[in-house]
N, C-alpha and C positions, 0 to 999 in steps of 0.2 A: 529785506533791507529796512535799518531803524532809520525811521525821523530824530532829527537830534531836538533837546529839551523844547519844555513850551512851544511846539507847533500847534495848531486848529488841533478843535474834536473831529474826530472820524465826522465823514457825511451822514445824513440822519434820512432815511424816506419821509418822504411828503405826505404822514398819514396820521399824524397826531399825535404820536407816542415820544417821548422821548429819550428809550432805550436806554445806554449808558452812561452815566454821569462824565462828564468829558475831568480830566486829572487837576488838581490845584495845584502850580505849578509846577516844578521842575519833575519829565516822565519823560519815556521814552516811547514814546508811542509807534506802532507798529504800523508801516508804510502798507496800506495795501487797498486794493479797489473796492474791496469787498463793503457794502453797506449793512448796518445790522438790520433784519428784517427783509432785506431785498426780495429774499425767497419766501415770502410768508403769504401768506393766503390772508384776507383783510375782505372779511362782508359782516353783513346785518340779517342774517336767517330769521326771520319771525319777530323784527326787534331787537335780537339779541347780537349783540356784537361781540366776532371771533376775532384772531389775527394770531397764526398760530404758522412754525414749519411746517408745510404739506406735508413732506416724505416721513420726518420723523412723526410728526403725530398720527400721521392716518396710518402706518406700518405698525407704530408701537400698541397702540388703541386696537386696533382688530386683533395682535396678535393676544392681549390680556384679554380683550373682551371673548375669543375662541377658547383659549386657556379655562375658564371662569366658565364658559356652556360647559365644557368637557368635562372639568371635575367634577361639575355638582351633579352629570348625566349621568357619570361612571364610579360614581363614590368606589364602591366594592373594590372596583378592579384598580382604582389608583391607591388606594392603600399601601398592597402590595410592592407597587411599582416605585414610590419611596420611600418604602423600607427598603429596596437593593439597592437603588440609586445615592441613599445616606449614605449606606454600607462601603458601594463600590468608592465612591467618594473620599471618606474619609480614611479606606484602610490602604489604598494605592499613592493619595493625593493630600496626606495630613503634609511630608515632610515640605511641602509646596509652600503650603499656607504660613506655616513655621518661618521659614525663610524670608517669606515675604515680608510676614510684618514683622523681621528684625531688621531688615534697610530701612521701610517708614519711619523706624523707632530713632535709630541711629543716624540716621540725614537728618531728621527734625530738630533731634538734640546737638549737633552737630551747627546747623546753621545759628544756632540759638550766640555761640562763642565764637563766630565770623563777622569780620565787617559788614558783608550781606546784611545781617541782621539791624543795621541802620535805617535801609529801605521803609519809607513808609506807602502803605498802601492807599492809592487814592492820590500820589503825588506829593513832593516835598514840602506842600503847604499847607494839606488836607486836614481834617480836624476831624475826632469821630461824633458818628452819628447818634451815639445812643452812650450814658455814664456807665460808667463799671458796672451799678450794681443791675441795670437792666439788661447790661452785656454779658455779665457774668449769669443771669438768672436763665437768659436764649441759650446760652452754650450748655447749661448742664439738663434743662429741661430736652432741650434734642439730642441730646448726645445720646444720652442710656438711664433717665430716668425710669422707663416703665421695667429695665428687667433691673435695677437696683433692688426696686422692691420686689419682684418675683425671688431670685436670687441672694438677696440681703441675708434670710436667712439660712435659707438650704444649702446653697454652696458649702460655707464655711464648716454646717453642721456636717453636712454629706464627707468631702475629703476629712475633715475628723473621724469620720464612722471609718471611711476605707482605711485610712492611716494605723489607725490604731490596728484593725483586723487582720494586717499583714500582709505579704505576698501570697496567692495561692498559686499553683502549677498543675494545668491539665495533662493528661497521659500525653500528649504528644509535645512538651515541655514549654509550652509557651502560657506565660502568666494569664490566666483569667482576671484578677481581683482588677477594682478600678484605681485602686490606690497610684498618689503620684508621686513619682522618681522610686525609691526604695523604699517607701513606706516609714511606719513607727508602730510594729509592733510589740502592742502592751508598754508605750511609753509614753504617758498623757501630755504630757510635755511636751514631748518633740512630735506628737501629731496634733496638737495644736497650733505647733511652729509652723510645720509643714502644712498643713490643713489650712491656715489665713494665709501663708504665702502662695499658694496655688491658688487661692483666691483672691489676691492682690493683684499676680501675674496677668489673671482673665481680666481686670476690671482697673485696672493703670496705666502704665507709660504707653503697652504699646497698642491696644486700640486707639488714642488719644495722638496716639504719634500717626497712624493714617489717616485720621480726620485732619489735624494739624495740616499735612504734606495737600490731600487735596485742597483744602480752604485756603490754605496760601495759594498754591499754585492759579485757582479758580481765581482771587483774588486782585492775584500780582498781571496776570496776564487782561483781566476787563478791568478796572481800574485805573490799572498805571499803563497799559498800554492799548486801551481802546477796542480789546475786542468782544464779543458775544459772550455773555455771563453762561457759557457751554462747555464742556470737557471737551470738546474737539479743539478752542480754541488752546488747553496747555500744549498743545502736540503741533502747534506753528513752528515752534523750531527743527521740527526735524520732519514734518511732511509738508512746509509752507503752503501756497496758495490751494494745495489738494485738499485741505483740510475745510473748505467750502463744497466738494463734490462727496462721494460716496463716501469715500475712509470716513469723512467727518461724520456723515449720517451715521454708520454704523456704530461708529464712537458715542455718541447721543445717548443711540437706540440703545445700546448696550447698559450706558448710562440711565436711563429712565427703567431699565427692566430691573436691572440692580437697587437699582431706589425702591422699586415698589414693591421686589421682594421681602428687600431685606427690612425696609420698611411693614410689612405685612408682619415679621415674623413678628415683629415686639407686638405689635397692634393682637396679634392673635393669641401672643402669652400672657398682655394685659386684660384681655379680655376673661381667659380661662381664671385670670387669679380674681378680675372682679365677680364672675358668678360663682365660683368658691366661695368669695367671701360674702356675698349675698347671699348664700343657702347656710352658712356657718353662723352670720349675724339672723338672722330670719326666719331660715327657712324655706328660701326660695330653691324651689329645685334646679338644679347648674345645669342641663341637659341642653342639647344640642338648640332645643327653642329658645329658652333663655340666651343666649351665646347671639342667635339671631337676631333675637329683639335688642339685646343690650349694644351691639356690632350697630345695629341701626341706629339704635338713640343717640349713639354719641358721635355717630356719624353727623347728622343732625344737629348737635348742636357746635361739632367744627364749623358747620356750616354759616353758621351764624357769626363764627372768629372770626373766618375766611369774608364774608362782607365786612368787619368790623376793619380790616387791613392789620399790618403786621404792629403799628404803635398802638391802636387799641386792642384789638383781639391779641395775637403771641404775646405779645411783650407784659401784658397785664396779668395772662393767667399763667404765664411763666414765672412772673412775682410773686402770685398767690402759691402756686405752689410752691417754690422756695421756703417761703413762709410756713407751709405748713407741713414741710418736711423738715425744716428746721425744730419745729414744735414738736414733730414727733421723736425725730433725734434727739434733741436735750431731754425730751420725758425718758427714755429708755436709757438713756446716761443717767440721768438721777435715778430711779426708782430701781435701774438694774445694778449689775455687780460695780457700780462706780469706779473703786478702784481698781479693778482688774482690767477694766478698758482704758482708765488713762493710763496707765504704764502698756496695756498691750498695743496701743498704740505703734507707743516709739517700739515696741518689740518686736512686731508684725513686721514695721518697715526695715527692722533690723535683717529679719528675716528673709523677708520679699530680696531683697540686696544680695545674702546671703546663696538664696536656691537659685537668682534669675537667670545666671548661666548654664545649669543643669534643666529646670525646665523653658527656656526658648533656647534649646540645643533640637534642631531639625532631622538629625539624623543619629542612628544607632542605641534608639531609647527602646527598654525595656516594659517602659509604664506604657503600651501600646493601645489598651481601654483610654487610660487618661490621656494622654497626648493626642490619640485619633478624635476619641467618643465626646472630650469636653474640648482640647483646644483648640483641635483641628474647624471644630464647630464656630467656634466663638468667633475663631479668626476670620474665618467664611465670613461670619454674620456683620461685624465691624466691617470688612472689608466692600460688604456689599450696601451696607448703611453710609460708606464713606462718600460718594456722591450730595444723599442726600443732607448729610451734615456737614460735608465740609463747604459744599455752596449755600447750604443756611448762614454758617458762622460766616462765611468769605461775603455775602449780603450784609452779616449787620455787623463789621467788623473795619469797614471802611476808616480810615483815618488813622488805624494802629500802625507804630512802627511793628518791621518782620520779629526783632526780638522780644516786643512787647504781645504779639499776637500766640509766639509760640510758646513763651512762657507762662503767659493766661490758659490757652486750649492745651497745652500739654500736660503742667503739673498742677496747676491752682485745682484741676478736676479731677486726677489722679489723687492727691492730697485728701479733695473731698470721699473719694470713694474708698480710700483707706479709713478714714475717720466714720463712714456708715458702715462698712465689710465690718469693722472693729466691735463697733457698737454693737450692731445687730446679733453676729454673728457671736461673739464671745456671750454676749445675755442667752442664748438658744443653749453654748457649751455650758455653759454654768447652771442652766438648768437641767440639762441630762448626768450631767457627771458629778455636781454636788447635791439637785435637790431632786436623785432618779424621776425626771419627770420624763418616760420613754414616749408620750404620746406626741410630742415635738420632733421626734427623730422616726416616729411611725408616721405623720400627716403624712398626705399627697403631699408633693412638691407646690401647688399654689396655696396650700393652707395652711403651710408652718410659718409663716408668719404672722397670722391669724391666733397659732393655737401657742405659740410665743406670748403674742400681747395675751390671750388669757389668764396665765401665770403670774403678770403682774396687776397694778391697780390699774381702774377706770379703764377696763377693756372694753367693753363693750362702747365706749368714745372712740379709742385708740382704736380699734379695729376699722370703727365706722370713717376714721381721718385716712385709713390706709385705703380703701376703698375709695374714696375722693380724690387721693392722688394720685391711684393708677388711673381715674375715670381722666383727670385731667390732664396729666400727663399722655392720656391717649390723644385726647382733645388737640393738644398742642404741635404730636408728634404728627398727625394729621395733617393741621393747618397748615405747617412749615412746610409738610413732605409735599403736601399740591402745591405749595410756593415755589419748590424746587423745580417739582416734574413739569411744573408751568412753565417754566423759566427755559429747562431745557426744549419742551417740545415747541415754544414760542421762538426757537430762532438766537435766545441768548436776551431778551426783553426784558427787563425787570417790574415791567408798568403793563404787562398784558391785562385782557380784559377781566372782569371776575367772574365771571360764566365759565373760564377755562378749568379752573380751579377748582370750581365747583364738581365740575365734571370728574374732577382726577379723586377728589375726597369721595365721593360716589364709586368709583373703580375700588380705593384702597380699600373701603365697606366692601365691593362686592369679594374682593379678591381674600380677603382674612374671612369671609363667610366661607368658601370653597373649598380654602382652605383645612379648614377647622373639621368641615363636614367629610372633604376627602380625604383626611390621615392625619388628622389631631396634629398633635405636635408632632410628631417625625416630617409630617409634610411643610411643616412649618421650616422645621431646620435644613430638609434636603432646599426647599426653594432659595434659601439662605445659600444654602454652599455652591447648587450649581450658579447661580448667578455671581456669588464670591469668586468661583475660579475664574472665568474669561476677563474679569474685571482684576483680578492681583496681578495678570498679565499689564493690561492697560495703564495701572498704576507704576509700575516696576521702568514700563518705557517712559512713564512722567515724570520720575523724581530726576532723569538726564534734563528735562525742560526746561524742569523750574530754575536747577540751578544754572541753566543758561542764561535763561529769563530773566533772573537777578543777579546777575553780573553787569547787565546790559544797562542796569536800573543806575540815576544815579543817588550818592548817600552822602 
């Protein structure tokens, strides 16, 4: 049952925190006994003060901390184990993923031309918390800043390579090559079309449309209606008061494993690209040691964000980097093929528009490598990321209206990552196909963008800036991710203690270590998709919630 407008804030425990910010006027707050925090465990261990959900954090905690002995006991044997596990995954369970994020993409864009879309979060009077340019700079530092850069330039060059090479057909007729939809063979053109539109597709509307869908929902439901900043709470419309006993916990816990996977993965491919490019700029040999020391250092100095809180620590080094990815973009727009990236631009998008019903088409595709091997991936990855960034942005996005919220998190950041795919990607093609520079399209995957900037001027700076921004953008993706996973296993708190945090930036360290050491990247991506899949479930039953939820709102 809803309280009708302007009633009280929810009751608060008697323990010093003060949990959710209660609405600025006119909300619809949700009737119900439940106290945020009731269930939370609240002491001072050796000084240190906790106050944290028992069930969810001592379950989710022992199961990563066993996870994390295992791997790093059984390197050898887990290898193996997700490489089948990728396999089984993606070649059974792509057309899933498919599916799912075309509802995210299409409710998101959807509610943007609804009156809904009046709703403001935080209550009819609310004001936000943070100016555009520091709200804009949180949203794309945690969204997907660390694999931009891994990605920026491989992607585009990669489906250009398959495109152009054609279809091939094993003896039992099913396509080997990776190439996507029907390829472009021997047509430089139209696999260049096709090559940034597949790269548009991964890195646009609709990862951006499931982050969107969770941060509102996360949002709309603690804000404007009073409850725990938790994914159990979107699901009050349709499991009410149950959603404080088990279903809730499992919802969480589910939510806190998805976060730190899928958080892990980026953390683990920023990491590979930073000892790449310290052995590239250096010297330094990339080996599994380095990977550990580096994993640790910058563990370390999240650590320092995470004291600094989220207005000095995120929000600062989220600026700086903006900054100096902006710098590095306009260097590789001027000194690169200039005009072939501002016209490939508008061409790309023309494009991307062009393919996007053929590639996010779920069923009866041909491209069975690309659509399993790259999207079925991607979409895992986003979709297990989406916790952890849609309740980042739904924290500092307080005071947006719904249509101002989802047209900032959905295209302002799609736009920018067209404008970087473009850049980056078209300077890599321009240098294999007009100035045969083949050693860009032979790098490992974390060093063409390394072996890119050396082709043109002042590489050895421009390298040294890309290696700062994946450092920092790890830094950030970090600090925010313990703000999340604190947030959840606190009970729904926004002001828990900073010891929690702590603790959690220490796991996400230990767990991209284990990672790394038990199956490289394949262990990266299976951790990615199996925590993706229970969670596209969980989303799919949320996006009935929200639009409940804001109906109920008033505008």
């Amino acid at each position: 049952m809803a309280k009708p407008p302007n009633q009280d804030k929810p009751k608060e425990p008697n323990n010093g925190s003060e949990g959710i910010p209660a609405p600025e006027g006119a909300a619809n707050l949700i009737d119900t006994d439940y106290v945020i925090g009731q269930d939370n465990i609240t002491a001072s261990p050796l000084g240190v003060n906790v106050d944290l959900h028992g069930k969810v954090f001592i379950f989710s905690s022992i199961v990563i901390l066993l996870f994390v002995i295992l791997t790093l006991a059984l390197q050898d044997q887990m290898e193996p184990i997700f490489n089948s596990m990728f396999s089984f995954l993606t070649t059974n369970l792509g057309w899933f993923f498919l599916l799912g994020a075309n509802v995210f993409a299409l409710l998101a864009l959807v509610l943007i031309f609804t009156p809904l879309g009046k709703v403001r979060i935080g209550g009819a009077d609310a004001t936000p918390d943070f100016g555009y340019l520091g709200w804009f700079s949180m949203l794309f530092a945690a969204g997907m800043g660390i694999g931009l850069m891994f990605y920026g330039v491989a992607e585009p060059l990669g489906h250009f390579g398959t495109a152009m090479g054609g279809i091939s057909v094993g003896e039992d007729g099913i396509r080997t090559d990776w190439a996507p939809l029907g390829a472009a063979a021997g047509d430089q053109a139209g696999a260049i079309d096709l090559g940034m539109a597949a790269t548009i597709f991964h890195w646009g509307f609709h990862p951006w449309g499931a982050y969107a869908i969770v941060g509102l929902s996360l949002a709309i439901f603690s804000f404007n209606k009073g409850l725990p900043l938790t994914m159990r709470s979107i699901f009050y419309p349709i499991l009410g008061e149950r959603i404080w006993g088990w279903p809730g916990h499992v919802i969480d816990i589910l939510a806190v494993f998805a976060t730190l996977f899928g958080l892990t993965t980026s953390l683990g491919i920023g990491a590979t690209q930073a000892a790449g490019g310290l052995e590239y700029l250096f010297g330094i040999p990339s080996g599994d040691t380095t990977l550990v020391l580096l994993i640790l250092g910058i563990t370390l100095v999240a650590l320092g964000s995470i004291m600094l809180g989220v207005d000095k620590g995120v929000q600062r080094l989220s600026q700086l980097n903006m900054v100096l990815a902006a710098l590095l973009l306009g260097f590789v727009i001027i000194v690169g093929p200039t005009l072939m990236i501002a016209t490939g631009i508008f061409d790309n998008l023309v494009g991307y528009v062009t393919h996007l019903p053929a590639l996010s088409m779920p069923f009866g595709r041909e491209d069975a490598n690309f659509s399993q091997g790259w999207t079925a991936f991607y979409w895992a990855w986003w979709i297990a990321w989406s916790p952890f960034v849609g309740m980042f942005i739904a924290r500092v996005s307080r005071g947006r209206t719904v249509r101002e919220f989802l047209i900032s998190v959905l295209l302002i950041p799609t736009l920018a990552s067209v404008v970087w795919m473009t850049a980056f990607g078209t300077t890599a093609i321009d240098q294999v196909v007009n100035s045969g520079i083949t050693e860009v399209q032979d790098a490992a995957l974390e060093l063409q963008l390394f072996t890119m900037l050396e082709y043109l001027p002042l590489s050895g700076i421009t390298s040294f800036i890309g290696i700062i921004l994946v450092i920092v953008f790890f830094i950030t993706s970090s600090d925010s991710g313990s703000l999340v996973i604190d947030s959840i296993t606190a009970g729904g708190k926004v002001d828990a203690p900073k010891p929690q945090r702590i603790f959690w930036a220490l796991i996400e360290g230990a767990l991209a270590i284990a990672l790394l050491l038990g199956g490289g990247l394949a262990a990266l991506q299976t951790a990615a998709l199996t925590t993706g899949l229970p969670f596209t479930l969980v989303l799919l039953v949320g996006c009935y919630a929200i639009v409940k939820g804001l109906m109920s709102e008033p505008r």
